[in-house]
C-alpha positions in Angstrom: -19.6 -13.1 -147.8 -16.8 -12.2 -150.2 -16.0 -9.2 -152.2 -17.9 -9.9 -155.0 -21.2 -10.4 -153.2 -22.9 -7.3 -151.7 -25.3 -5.9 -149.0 -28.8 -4.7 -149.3 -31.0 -3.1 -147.5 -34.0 -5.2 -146.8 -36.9 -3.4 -144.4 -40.7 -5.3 -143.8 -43.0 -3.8 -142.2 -43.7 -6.9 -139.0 -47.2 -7.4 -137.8 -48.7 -4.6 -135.4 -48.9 -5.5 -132.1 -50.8 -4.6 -128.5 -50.5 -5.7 -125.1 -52.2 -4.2 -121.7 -50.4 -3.2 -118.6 -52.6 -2.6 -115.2 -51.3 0.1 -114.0 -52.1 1.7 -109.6 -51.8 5.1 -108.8 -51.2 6.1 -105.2 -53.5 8.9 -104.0 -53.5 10.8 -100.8 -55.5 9.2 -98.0 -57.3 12.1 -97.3 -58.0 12.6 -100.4 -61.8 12.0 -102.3 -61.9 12.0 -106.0 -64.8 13.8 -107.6 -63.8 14.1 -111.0 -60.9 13.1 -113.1 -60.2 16.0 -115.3 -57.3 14.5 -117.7 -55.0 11.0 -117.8 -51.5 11.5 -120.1 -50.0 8.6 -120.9 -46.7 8.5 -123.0 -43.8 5.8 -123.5 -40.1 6.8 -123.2 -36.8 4.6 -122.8 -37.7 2.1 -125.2 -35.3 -0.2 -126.4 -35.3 -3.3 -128.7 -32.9 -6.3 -128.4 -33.3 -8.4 -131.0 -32.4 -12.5 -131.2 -33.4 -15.3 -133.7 -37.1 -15.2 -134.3 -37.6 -12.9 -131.7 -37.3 -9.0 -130.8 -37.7 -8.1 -126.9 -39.0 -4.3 -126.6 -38.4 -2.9 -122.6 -39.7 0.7 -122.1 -41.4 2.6 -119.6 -45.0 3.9 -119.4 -45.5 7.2 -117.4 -48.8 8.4 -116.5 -49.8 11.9 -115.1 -53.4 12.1 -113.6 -55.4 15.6 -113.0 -58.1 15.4 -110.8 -60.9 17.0 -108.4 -61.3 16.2 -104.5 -63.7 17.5 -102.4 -61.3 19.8 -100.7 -59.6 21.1 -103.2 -59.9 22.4 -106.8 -57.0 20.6 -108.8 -54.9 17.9 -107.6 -52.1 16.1 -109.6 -50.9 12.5 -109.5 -48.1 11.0 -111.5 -46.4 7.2 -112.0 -43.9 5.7 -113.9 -44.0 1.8 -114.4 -41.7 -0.4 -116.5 -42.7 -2.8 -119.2 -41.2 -5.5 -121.4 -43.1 -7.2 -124.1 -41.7 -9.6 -126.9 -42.7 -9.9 -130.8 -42.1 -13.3 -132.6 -41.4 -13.4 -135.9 -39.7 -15.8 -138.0 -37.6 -13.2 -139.8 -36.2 -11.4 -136.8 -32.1 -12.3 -136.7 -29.8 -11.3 -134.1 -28.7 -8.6 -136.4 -32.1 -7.4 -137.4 -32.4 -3.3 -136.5 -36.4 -2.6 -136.0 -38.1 1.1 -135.4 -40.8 1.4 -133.2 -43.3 3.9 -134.8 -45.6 6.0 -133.2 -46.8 4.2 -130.7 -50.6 4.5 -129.8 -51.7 4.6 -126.1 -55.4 4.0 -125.1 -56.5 4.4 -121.4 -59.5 2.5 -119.5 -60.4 3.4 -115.6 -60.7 -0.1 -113.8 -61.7 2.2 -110.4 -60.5 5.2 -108.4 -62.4 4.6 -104.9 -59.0 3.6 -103.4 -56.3 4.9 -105.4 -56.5 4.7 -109.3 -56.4 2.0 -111.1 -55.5 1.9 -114.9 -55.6 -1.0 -117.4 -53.5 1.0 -120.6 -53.4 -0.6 -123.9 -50.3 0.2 -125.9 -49.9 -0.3 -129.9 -47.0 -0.6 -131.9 -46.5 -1.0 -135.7 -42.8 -1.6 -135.9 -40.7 -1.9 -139.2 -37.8 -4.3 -139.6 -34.5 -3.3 -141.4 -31.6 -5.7 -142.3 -28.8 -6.1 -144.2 -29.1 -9.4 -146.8 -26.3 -10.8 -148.5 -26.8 -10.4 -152.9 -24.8 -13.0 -154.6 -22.9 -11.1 -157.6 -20.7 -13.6 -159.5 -20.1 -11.4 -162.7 -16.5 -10.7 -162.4 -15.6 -14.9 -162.4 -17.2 -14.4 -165.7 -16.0 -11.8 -167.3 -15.1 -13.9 -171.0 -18.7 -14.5 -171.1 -21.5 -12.9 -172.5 -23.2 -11.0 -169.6 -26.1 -8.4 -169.9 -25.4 -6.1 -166.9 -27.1 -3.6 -165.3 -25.8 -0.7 -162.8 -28.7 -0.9 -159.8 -28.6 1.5 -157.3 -28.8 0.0 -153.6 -29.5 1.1 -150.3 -27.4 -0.7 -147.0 -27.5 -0.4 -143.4 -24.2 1.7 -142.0 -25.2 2.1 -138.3 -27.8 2.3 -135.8 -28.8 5.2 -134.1 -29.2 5.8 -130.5 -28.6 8.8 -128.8 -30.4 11.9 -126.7 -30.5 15.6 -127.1 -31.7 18.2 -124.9 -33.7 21.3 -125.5 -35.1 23.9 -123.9 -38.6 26.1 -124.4 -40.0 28.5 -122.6 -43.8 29.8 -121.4 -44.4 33.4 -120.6 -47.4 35.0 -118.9 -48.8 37.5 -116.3 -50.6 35.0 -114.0 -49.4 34.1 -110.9 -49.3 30.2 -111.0 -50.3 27.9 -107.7 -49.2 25.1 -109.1 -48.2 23.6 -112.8 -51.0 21.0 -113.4 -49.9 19.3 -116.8 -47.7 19.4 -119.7 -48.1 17.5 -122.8 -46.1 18.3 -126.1 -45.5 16.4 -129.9 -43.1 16.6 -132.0 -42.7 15.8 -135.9 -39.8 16.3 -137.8 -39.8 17.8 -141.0 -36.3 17.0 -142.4 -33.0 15.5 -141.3 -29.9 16.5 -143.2 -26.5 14.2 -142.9 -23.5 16.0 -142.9 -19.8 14.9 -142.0 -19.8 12.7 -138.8 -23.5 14.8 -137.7 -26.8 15.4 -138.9 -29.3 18.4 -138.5 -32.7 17.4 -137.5 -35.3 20.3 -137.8 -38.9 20.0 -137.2 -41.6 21.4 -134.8 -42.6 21.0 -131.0 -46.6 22.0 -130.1 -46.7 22.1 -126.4 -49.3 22.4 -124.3 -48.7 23.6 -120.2 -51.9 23.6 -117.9 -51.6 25.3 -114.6 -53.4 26.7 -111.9 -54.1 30.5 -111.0 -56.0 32.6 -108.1 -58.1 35.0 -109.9 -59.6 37.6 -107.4 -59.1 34.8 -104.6 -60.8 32.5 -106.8 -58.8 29.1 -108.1 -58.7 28.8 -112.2 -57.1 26.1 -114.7 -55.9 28.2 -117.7 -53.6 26.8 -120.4 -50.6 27.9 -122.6 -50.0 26.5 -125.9 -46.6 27.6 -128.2 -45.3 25.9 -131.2 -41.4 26.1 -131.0 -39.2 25.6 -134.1 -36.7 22.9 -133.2 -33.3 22.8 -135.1 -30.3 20.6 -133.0 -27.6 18.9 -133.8 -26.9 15.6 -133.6 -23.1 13.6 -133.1 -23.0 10.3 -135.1 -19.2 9.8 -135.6 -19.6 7.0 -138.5 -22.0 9.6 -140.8 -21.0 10.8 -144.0 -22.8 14.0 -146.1 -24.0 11.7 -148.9 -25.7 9.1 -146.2 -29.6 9.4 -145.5 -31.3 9.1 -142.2 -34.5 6.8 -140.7 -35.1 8.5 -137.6 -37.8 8.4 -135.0 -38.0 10.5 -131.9 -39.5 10.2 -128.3 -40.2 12.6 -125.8 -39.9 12.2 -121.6 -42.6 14.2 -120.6 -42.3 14.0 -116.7 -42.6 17.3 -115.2 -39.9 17.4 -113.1 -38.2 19.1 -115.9 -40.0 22.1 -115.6 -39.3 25.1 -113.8 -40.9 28.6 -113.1 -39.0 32.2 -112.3 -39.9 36.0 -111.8 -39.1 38.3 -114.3 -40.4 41.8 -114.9 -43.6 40.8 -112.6 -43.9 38.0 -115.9 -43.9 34.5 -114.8 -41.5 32.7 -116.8 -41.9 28.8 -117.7 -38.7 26.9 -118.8 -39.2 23.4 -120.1 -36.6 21.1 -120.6 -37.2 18.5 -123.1 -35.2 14.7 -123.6 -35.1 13.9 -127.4 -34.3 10.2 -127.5 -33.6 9.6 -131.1 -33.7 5.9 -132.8 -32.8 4.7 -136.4 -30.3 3.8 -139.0 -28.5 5.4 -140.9 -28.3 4.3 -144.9 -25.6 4.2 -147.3 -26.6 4.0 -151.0 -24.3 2.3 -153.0 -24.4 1.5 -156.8 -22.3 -1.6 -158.5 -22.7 -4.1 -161.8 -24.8 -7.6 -161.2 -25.6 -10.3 -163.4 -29.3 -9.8 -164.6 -28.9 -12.7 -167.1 -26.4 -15.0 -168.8 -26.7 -15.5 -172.7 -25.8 -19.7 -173.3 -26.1 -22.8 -175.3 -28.1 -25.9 -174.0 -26.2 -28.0 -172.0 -23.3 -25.6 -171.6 -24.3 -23.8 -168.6 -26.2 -24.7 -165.7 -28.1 -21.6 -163.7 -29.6 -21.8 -160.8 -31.6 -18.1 -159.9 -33.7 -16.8 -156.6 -35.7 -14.0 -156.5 -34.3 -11.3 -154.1 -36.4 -7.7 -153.0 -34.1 -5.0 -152.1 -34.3 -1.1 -151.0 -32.9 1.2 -153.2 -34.2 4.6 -152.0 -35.0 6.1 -149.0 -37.6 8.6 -149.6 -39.0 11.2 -147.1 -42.6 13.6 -147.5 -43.5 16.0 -145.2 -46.8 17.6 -145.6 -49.2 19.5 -143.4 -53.2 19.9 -144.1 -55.8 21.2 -142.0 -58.9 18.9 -140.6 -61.8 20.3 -138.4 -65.2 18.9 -137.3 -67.5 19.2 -134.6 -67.8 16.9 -131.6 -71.3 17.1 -129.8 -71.1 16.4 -126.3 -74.2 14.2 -124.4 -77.6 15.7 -124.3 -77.7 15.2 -120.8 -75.0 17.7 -119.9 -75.1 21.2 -119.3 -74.4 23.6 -122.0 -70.6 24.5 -122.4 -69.9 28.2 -121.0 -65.9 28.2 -121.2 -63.6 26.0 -122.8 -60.4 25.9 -120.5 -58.1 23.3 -122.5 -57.9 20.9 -125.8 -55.4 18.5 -124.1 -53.3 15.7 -124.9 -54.1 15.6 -128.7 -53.0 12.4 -130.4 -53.3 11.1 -134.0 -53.9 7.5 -134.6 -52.9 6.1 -138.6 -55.8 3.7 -138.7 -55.5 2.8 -142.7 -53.3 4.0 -145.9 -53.9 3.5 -149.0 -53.0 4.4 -153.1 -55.1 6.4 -155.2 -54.2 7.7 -158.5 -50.7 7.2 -157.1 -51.4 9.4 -153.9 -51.3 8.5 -150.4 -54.2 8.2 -148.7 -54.4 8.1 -145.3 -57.4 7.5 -142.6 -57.4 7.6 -138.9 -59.1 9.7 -135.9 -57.8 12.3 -133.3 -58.2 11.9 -130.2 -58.3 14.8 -127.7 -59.4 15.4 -124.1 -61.7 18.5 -123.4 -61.9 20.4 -119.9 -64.4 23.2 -119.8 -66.8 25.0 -117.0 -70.4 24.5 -117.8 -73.0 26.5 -117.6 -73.0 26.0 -113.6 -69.7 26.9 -113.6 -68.6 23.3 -112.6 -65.3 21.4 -114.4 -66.7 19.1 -116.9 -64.2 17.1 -119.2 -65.3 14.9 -122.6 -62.8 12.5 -124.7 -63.2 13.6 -128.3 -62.6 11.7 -131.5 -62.6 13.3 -134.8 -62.1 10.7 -137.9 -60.4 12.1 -141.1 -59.7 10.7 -144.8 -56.5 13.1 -146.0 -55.1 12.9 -149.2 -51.6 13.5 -148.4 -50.6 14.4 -152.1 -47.2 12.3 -151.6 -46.3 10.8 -154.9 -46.0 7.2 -154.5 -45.3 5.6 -157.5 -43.2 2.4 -156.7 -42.6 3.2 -152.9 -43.4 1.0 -150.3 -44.8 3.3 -147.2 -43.0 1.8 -144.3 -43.8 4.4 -141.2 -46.1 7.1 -140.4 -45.4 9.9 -138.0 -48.6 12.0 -137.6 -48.4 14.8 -134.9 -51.3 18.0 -134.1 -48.9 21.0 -134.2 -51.8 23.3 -133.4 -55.3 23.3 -132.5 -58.5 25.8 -132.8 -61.7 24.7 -129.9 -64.7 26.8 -129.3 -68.3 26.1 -128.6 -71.1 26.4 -130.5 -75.0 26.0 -129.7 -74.2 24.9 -126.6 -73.4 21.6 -126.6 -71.9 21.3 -129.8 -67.3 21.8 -129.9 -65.9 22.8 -133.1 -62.8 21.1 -134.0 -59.8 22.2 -136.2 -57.0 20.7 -136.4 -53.0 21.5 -138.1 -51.9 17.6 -138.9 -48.2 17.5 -140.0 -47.2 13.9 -141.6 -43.9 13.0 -141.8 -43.7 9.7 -144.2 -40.8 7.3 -145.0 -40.9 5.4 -147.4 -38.6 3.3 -149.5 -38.1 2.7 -153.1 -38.1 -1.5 -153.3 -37.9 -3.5 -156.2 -37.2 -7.2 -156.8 -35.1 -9.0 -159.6 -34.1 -12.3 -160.4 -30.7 -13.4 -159.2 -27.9 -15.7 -160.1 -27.0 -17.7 -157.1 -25.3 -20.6 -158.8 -23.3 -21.1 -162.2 -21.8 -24.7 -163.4 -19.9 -25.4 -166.5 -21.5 -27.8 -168.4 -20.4 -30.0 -171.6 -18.0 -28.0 -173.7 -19.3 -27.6 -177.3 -16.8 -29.1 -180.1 -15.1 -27.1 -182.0 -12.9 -29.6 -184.0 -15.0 -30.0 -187.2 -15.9 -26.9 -189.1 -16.9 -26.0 -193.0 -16.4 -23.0 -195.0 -16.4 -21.4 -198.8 -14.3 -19.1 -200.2 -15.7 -16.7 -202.8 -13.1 -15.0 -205.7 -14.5 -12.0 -207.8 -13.9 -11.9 -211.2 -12.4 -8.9 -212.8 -14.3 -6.3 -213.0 -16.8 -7.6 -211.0 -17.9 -5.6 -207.6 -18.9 -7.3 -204.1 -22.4 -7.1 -204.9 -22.4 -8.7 -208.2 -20.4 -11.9 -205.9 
């Protein structure tokens, strides 16, 4: 490349992917599994190494089981296994930069009679960003008729790869036996560059579930908070007029949290791992040859057609959805709703209408309650939803989805029947594309002749005006 070509930003979104992982929990030998009350799984320390025609993702997969045994009420299991998984694609290069978006984790129970055993199915729907290389010959040409146009372009400045820590806390009067699980999701809901940092704000629903003795008599209860996150992040190469493609991933292991006395108050601090992944995007704007003006035979082009980004645009948007979920006919009626847990949001489908986004996809949610004999029941809930998002998107190109619950409203109803609403905050990047026809090539052809030439001369007469000759 010399400096009169120039870089674009070229992103595709690549083909979405699974693979399956068997996964064995070790459970205590004395131990008899009645009922499994909840399975978290969630995917942290993933990385992407890319290489020609081929990206290799390594990650790990941790996995936090709650479950009744015979002997006791509530027991808690946990597992972290490692992964690696490879994508082929043709238009991967060694210098190719690809996000990971919202992964989607679906779990199956192969058998628990000794020990658990898990086959989780993982999802991914990565997008591909690269810098191409945009021929732009206009300045060897400048005694030449040119039509030019100023175009303004989006390239890749750097990658993005860091972690931030931050810190919530749980209040309440119970006396807790033991923290059971913790689940949280985050969505951002804007990221602004400044000089050599950025400010990413957004918000954090968390969900704790814990044991209590309640007049000698063993309870799960649940917390939920939704905690407004605003930290600041070091990128040394960032400048204030740059924009930002981030995604963020949460380790959700609960050896981060930890419990105190205050005030007879029992006070829950949880320390959160913000792994943050991206690029950052310079937008530049500079003259190219859209055509050349010529005479046959003088000039011989030779043109390709090029796309390019030249925006990066972010929505953020929040809408409610609710609907009921009836559980079978052959359970007991519901008498307490203990927990709504590990809510996720799966983009199943997006398209345009009257220049809106459209978006389709279900939430999934797992439901622990006491029935009517007082026994721990759970149910796994789905809840499909069509959302008109009411993002303009006239000539964008949606490239990721981040779809997070930041809050949740369950209660019964009849019986069997669970009413549903949800708070669904999208955050959506998308990027303003366009394509064009460019020069690549220019020979001179035969020179025209300019040796032989005619011409008249005209002489007024006196008194006579231009427009009587």
């Amino acid at each position: 490349m010399n400096d009169k070509d120039m870089k674009i930003l070229y992103t595709k979104n690549l083909d979405k992917f699974n693979f399956n992982t068997p996964i064995n929990l070790t459970v205590d030998a004395n131990a008899n599994i009645k009922t499994i009350l909840d399975i978290n799984c969630y995917i942290f320390d993933d990385t992407v190494e890319c290489g020609t025609g081929k990206a290799v993702i390594n990650g790990k997969i941790g996995v936090k089981i709650l479950y009744i045994d015979t002997d006791n009420i509530t027991n808690t299991i946990s597992n972290n296994q490692n992964f690696s998984e490879t994508i082929i694609n043709d238009a991967i290069t060694n210098d190719s930069l690809i996000l990971l978006n919202n992964p989607n984790i679906s779990t199956n129970i192969l058998s628990q009679d000794a020990g658990v055993k898990l086959n989780i199915e993982v999802s991914y729907s990565p997008t591909m960003c690269i810098n191409l290389t945009l021929p732009n010959i206009s300045n060897e040409f400048e005694n030449m008729i040119t039509n030019k146009c100023e175009v303004g372009l989006a390239s890749l400045e750097c990658a993005v790869n860091t972690r931030n820590e931050y810190q919530t806390t749980f209040e309440t009067k119970d006396e807790l036996s033991k923290i059971l699980g913790y689940d949280c999701q985050f969505i951002q809901s804007n990221v602004t560059a400044y000089n050599e940092y950025a400010v990413l704000e957004g918000k954090l629903f968390a969900t704790l579930l814990y044991e209590t003795n309640i007049e000698n008599d063993s309870r799960i209860k649940e917390l939920t908070d939704v905690f407004n996150v605003k930290m600041e992040i070091s990128i040394p190469s960032l400048s204030s007029d740059y924009q930002l493609d981030l995604n963020c991933s949460l380790d959700k292991s609960r050896e981060n949290i930890t419990t105190e006395i205050e005030d007879d108050n029992t006070i829950i601090s949880v320390k959160h791992e913000f792994k943050l992944t991206g690029v950052v995007i310079k937008i530049i704007s500079m003259d190219m040859v859209e055509d050349l003006f010529s005479v046959e035979n003088e000039i011989e082009l030779s043109s390709s057609n090029r796309e390019f980004t030249k925006n990066l645009n972010c929505g953020y948007v929040v809408d409610n959805i609710s609907g009921e979920f009836n559980i079978d006919d052959n359970d007991s009626a519901i008498d307490e709703i203990i927990s709504n847990h590990n809510i996720s949001t799966e983009i199943t489908n997006n398209y345009i209408k009257n220049d809106n986004l459209y978006l389709e996809g279900i939430i999934t949610s797992h439901i622990i309650y006491l029935d009517e004999n007082k026994e721990y029941r759970h149910k796994q809930t789905e809840l499909p939803f069509i959302l008109n998002t009411k993002i303009q998107m006239e000539n964008l190109d949606c490239k990721h989805i981040v779809a997070r619950v930041i809050d949740s409203k369950t209660k019964a109803k009849r019986g069997t029947i669970i009413e549903l609403e949800y708070t669904l905050a999208i955050y959506l990047c998308s990027y303003e594309c366009d394509s064009r026809n460019v020069i690549d090539n220019i020979k001179i052809g035969k020179a025209l002749d300019f040796t032989k030439y005619d011409y008249q001369i005209f002489i007024a007469k006196p008194d006579e005006t231009i427009w009587e000759v």
